[in-house]
Backbone atoms as SQL, in Angstrom:
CREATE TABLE atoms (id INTEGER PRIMARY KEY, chain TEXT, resi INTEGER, resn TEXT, atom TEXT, x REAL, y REAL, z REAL);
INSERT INTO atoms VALUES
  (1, 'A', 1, 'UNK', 'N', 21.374, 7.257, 2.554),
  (2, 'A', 1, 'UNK', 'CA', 19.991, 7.672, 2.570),
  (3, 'A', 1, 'UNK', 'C', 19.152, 6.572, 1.930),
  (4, 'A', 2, 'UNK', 'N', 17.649, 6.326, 2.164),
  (5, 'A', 2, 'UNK', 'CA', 17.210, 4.947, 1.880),
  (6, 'A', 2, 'UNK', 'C', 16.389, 5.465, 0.912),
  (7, 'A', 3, 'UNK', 'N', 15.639, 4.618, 0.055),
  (8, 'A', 3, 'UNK', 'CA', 15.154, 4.711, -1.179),
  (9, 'A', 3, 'UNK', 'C', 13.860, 4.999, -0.710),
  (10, 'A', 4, 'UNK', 'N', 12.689, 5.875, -0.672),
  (11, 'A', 4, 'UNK', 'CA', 11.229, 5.521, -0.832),
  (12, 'A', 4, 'UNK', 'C', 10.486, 5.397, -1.941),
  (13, 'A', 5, 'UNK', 'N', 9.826, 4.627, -1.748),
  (14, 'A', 5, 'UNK', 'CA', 8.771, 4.413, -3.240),
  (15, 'A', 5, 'UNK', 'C', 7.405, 4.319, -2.764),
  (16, 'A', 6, 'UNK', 'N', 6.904, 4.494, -3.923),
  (17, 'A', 6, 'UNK', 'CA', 5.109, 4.302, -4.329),
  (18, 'A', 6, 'UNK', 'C', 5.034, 3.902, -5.414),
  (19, 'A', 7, 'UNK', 'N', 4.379, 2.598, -5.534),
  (20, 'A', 7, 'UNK', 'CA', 3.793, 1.745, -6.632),
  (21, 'A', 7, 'UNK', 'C', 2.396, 2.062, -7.195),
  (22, 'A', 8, 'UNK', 'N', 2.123, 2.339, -8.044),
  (23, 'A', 8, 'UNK', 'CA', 0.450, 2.597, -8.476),
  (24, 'A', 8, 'UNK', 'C', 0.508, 1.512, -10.070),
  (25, 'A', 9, 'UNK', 'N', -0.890, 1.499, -9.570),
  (26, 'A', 9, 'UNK', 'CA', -1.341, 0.688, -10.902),
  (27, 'A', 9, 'UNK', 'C', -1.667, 1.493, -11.605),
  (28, 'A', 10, 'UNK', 'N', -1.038, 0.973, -13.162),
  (29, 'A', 10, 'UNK', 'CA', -0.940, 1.744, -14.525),
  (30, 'A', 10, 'UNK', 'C', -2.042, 1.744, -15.309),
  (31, 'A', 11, 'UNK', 'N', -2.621, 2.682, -14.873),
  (32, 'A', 11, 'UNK', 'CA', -4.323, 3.148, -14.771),
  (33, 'A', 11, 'UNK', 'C', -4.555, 4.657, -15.066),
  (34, 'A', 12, 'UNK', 'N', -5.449, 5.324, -16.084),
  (35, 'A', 12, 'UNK', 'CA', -5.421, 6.437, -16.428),
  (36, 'A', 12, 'UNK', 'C', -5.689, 7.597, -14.846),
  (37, 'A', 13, 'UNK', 'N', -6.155, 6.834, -13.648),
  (38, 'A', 13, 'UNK', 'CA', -6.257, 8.056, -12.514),
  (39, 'A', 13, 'UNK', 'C', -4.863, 8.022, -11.965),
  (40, 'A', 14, 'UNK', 'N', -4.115, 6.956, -12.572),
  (41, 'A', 14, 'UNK', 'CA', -3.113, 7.490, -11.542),
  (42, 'A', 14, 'UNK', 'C', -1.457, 7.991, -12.619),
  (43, 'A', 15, 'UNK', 'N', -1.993, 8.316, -13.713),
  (44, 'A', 15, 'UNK', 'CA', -1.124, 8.962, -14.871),
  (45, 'A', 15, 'UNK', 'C', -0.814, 10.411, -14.244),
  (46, 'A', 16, 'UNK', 'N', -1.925, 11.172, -13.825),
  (47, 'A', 16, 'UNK', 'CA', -1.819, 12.521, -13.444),
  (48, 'A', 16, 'UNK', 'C', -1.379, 12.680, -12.046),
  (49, 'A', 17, 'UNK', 'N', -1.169, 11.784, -11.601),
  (50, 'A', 17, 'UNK', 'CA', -0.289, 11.233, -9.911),
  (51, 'A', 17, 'UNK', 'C', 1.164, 11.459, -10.172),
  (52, 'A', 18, 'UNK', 'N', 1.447, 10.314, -11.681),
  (53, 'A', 18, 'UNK', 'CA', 2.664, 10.107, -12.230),
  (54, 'A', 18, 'UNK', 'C', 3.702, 11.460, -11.797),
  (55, 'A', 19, 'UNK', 'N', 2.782, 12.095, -13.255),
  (56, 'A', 19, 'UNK', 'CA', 2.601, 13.950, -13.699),
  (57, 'A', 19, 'UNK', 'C', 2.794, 14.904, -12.410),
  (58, 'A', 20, 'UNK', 'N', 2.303, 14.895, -11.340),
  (59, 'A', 20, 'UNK', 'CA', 2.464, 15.756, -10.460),
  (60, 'A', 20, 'UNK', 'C', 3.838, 15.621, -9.355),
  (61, 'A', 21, 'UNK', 'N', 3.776, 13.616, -9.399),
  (62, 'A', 21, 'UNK', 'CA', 5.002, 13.785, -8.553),
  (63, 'A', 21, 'UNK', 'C', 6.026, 14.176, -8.868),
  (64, 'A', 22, 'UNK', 'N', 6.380, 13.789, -10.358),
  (65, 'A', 22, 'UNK', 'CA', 7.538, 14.547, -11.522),
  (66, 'A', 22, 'UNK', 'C', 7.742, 15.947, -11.184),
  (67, 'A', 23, 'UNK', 'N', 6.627, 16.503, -10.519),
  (68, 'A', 23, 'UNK', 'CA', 6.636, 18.127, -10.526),
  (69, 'A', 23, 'UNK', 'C', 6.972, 18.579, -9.341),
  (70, 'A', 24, 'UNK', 'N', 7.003, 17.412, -8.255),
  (71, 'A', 24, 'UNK', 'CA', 6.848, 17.551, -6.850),
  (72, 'A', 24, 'UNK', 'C', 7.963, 16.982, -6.048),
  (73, 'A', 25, 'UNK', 'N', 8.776, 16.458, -7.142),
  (74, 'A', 25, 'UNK', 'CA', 10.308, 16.150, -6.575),
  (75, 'A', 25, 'UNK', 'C', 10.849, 16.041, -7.308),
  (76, 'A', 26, 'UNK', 'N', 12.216, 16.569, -7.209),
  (77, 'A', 26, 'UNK', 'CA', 13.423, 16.451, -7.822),
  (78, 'A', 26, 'UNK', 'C', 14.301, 15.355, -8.184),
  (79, 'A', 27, 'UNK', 'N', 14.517, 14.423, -7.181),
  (80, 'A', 27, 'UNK', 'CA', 15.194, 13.630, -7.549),
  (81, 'A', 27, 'UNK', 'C', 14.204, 11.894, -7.908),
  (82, 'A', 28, 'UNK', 'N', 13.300, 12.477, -8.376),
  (83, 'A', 28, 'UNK', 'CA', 12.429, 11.315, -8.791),
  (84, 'A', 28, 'UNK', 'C', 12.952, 10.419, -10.187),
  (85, 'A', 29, 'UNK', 'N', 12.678, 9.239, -9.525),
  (86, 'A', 29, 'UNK', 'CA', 12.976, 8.137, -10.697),
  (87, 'A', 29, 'UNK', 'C', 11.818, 7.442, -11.217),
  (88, 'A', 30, 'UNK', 'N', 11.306, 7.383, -12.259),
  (89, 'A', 30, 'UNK', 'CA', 10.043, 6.353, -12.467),
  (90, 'A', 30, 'UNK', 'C', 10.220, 5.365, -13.206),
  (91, 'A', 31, 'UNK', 'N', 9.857, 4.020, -12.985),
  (92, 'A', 31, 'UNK', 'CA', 10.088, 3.056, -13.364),
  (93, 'A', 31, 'UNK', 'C', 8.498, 2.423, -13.738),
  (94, 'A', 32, 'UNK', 'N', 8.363, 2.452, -15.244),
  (95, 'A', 32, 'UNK', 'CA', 7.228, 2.123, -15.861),
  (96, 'A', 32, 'UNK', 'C', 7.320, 0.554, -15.715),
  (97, 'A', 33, 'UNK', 'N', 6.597, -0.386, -15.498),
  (98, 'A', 33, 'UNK', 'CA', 6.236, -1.823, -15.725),
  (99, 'A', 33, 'UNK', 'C', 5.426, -2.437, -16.208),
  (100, 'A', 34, 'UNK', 'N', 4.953, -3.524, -16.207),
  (101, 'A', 34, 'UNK', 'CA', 3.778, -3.984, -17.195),
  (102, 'A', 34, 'UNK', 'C', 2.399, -3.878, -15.695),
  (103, 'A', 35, 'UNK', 'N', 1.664, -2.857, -15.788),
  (104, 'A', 35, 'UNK', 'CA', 0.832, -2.731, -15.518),
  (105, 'A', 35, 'UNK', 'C', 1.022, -2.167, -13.998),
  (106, 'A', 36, 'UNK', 'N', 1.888, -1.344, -13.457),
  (107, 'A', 36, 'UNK', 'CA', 2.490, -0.642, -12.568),
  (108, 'A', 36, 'UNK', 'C', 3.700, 0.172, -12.720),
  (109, 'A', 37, 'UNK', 'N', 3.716, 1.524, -12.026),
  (110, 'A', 37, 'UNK', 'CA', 4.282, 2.474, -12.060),
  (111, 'A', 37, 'UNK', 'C', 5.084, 2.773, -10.506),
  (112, 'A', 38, 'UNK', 'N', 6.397, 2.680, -10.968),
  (113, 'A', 38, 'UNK', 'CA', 7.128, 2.804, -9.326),
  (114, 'A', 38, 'UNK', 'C', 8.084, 4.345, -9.471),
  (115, 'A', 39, 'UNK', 'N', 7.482, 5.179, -8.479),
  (116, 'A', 39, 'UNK', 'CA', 7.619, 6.731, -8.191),
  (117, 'A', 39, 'UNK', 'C', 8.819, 6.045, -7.451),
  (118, 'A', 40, 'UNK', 'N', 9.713, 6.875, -7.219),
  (119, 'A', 40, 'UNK', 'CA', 11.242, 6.467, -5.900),
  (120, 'A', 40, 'UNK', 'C', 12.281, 7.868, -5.893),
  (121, 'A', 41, 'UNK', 'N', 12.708, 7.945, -5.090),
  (122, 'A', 41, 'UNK', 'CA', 13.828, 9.252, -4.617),
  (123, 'A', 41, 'UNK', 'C', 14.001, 8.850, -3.719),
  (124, 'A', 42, 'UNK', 'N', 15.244, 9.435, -3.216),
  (125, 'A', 42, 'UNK', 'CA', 16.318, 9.557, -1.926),
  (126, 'A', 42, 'UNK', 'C', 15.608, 10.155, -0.838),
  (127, 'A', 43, 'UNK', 'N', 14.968, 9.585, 0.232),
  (128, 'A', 43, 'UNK', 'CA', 14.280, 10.007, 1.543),
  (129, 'A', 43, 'UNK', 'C', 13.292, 10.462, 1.266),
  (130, 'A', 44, 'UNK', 'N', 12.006, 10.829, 0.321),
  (131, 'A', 44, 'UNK', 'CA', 11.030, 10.978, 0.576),
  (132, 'A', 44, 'UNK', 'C', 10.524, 10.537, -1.320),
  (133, 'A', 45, 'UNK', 'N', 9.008, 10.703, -1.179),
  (134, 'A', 45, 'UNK', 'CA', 8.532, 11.215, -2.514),
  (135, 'A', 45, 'UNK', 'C', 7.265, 11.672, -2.063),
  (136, 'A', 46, 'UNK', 'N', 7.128, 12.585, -2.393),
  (137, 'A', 46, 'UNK', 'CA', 5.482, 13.540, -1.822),
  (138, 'A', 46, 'UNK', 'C', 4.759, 13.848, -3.423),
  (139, 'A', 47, 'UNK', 'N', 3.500, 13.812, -3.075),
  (140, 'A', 47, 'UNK', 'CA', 2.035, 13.776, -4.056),
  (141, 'A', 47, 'UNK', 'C', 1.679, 15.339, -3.648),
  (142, 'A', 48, 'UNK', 'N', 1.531, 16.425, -4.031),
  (143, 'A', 48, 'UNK', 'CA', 0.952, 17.440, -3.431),
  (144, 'A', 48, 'UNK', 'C', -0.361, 17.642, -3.979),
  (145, 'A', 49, 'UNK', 'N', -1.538, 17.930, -3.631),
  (146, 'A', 49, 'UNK', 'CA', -2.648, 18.090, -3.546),
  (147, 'A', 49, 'UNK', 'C', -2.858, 19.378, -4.659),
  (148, 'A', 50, 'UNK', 'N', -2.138, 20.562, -4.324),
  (149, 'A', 50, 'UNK', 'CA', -2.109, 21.366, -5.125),
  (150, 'A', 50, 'UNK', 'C', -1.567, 20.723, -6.604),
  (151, 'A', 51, 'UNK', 'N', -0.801, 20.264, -6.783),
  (152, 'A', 51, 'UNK', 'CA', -0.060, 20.276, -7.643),
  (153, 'A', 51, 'UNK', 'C', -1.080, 18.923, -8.997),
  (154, 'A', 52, 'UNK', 'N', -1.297, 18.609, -8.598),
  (155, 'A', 52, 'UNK', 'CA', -2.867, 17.655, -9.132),
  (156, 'A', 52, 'UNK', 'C', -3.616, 18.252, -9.030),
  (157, 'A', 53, 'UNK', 'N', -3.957, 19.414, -8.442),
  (158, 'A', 53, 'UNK', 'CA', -5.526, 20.140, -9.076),
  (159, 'A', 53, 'UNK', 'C', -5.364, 21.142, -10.060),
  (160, 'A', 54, 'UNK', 'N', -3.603, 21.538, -10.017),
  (161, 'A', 54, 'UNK', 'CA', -3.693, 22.489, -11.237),
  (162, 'A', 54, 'UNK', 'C', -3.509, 21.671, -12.133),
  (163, 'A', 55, 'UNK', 'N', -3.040, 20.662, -12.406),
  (164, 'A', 55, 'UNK', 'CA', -2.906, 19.404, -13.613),
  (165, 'A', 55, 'UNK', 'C', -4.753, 19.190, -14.035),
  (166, 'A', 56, 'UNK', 'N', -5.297, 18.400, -13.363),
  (167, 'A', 56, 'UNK', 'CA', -6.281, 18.010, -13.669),
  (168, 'A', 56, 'UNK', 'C', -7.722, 19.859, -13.975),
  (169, 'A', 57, 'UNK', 'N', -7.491, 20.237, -12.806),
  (170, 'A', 57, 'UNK', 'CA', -8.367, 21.492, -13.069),
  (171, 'A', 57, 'UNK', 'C', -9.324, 20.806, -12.093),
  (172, 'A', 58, 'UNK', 'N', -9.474, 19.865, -11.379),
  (173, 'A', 58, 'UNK', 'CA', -10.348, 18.934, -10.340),
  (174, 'A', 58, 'UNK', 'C', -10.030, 19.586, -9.186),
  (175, 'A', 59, 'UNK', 'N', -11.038, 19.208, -8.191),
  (176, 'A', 59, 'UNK', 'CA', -10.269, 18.520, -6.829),
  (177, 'A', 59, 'UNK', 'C', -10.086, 17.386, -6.278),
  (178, 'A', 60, 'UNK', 'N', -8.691, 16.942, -6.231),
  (179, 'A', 60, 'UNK', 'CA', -7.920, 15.819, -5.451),
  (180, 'A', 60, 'UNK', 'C', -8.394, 15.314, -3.986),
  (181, 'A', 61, 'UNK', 'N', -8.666, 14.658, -3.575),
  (182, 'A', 61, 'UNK', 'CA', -8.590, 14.723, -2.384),
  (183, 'A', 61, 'UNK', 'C', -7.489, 13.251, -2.331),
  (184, 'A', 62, 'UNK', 'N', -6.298, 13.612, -1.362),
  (185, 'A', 62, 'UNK', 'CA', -5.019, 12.774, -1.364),
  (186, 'A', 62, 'UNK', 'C', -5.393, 11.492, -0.831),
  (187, 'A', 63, 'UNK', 'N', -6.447, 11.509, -0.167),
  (188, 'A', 63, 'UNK', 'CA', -6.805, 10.157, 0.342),
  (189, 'A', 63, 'UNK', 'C', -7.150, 9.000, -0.898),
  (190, 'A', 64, 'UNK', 'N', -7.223, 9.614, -1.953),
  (191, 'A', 64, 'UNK', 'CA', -8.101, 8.836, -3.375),
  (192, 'A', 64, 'UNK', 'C', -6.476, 8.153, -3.985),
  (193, 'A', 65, 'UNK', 'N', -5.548, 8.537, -3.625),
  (194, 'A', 65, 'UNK', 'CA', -4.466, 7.731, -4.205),
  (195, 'A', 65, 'UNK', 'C', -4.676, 5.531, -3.939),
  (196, 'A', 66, 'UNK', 'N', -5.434, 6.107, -2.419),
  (197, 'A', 66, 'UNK', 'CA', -5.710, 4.358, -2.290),
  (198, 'A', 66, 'UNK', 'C', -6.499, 3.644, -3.381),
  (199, 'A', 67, 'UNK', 'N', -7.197, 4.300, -4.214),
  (200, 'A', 67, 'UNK', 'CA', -7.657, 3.766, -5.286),
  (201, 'A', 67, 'UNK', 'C', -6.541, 3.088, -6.383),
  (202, 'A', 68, 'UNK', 'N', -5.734, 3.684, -6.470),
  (203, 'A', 68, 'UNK', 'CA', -4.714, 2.991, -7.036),
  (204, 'A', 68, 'UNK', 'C', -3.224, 2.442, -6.615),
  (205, 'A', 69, 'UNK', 'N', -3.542, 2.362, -5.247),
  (206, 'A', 69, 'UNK', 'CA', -2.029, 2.505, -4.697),
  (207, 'A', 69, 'UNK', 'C', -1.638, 1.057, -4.523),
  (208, 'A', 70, 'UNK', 'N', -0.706, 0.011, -5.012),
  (209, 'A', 70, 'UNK', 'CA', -0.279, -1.393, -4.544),
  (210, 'A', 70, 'UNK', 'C', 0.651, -1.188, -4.110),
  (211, 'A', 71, 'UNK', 'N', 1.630, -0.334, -3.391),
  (212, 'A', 71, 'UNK', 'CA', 2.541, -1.050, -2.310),
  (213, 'A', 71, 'UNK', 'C', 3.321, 0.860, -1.936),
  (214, 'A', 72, 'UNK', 'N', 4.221, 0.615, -1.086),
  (215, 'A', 72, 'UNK', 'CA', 4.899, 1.878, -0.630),
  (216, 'A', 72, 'UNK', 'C', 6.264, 1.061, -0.067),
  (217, 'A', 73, 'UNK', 'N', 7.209, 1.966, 0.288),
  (218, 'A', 73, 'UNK', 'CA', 8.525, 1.801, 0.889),
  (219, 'A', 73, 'UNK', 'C', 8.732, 2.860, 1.776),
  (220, 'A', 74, 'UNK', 'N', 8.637, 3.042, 3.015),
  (221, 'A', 74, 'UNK', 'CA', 8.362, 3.897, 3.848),
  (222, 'A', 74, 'UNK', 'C', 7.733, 4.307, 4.755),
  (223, 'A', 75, 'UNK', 'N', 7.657, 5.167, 5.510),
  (224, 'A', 75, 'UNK', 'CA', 6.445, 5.461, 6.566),
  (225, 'A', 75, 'UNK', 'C', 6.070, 6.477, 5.836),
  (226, 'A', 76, 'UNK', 'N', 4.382, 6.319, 5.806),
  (227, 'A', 76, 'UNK', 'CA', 3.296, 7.207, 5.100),
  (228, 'A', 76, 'UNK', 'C', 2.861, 8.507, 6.051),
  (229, 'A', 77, 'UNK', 'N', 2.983, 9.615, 5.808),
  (230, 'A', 77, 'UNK', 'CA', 2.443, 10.840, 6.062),
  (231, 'A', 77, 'UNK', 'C', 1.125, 11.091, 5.150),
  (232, 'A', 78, 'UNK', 'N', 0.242, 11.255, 5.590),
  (233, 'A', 78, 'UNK', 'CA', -0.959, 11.608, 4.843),
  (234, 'A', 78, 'UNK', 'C', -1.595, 12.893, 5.790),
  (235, 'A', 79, 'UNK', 'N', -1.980, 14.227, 4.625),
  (236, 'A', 79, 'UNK', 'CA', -2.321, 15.144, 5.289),
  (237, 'A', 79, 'UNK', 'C', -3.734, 15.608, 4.284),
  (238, 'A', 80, 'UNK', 'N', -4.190, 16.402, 4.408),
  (239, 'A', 80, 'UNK', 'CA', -5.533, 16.795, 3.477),
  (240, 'A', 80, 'UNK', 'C', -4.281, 17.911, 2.637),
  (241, 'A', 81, 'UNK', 'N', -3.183, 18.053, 2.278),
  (242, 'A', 81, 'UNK', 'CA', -2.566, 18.877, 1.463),
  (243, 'A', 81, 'UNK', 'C', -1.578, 17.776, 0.690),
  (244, 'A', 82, 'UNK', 'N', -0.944, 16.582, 1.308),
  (245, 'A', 82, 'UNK', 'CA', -0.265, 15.734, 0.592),
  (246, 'A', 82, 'UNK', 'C', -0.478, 14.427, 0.881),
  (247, 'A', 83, 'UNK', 'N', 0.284, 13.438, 0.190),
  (248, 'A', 83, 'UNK', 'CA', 0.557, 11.956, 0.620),
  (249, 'A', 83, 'UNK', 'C', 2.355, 12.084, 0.449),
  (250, 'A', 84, 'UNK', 'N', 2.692, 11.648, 1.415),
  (251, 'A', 84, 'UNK', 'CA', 3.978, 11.634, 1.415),
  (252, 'A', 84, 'UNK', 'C', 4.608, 9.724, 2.097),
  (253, 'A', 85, 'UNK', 'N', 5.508, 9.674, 1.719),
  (254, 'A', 85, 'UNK', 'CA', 6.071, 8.428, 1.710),
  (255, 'A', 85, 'UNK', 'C', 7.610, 8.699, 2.063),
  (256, 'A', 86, 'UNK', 'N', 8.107, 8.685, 3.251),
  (257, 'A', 86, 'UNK', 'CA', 9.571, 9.029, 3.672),
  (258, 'A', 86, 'UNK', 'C', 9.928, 7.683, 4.930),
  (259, 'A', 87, 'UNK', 'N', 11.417, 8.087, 4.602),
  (260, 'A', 87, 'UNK', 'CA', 12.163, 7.093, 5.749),
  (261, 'A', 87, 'UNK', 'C', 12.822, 8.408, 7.135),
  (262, 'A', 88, 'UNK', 'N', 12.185, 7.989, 8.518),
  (263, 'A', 88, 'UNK', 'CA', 12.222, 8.596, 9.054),
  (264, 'A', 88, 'UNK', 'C', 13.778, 8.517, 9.574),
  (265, 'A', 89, 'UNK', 'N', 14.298, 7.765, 9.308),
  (266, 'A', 89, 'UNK', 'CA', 16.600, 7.788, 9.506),
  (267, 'A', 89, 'UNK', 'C', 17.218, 8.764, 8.970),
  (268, 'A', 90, 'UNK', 'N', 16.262, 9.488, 8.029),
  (269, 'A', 90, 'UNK', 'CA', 16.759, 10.620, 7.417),
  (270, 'A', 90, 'UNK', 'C', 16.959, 11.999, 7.661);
């Protein structure tokens, strides 16, 4: 099974990104760096929309991840409920 990732810059909007994907997959790995944050799991890692508005108490809209987003591993699903990042071999 292939690795997907999402890179965000280590930036207070995308801390509560961190926070939700932790909540939003299981087999998530995060790898803190100097000034970037790499989300990764086994065939997918999904952002849920819900799951950041009960964190923040806001509304998300998933498209705003491009504000902080520098790189992905995967083919991107983007819906008005998630951002998802999966390998379709899976």
């Amino acid at each position: 099974m292939s690795t997907a990732f999402i890179v965000l810059q280590d930036v207070p909007e995308a801390r509560t990104l961190v926070e939700a994907a932790e909540q939003d997959n299981k087999n998530l790995t995060v790898d803190q760096q100097p000034a970037m944050v790499r989300l990764e799991a086994p065939g997918e890692v999904v952002i849920r929309k819900q799951t950041v508005e009960e964190l923040t108490g806001q509304e998300w809209d998933p498209q705003d991840i491009h504000l902080v987003l520098v790189s992905v591993g995967g083919n991107i699903d983007e819906t008005d409920d998630q951002f998802r990042v999966y390998w379709a071999n899976n």
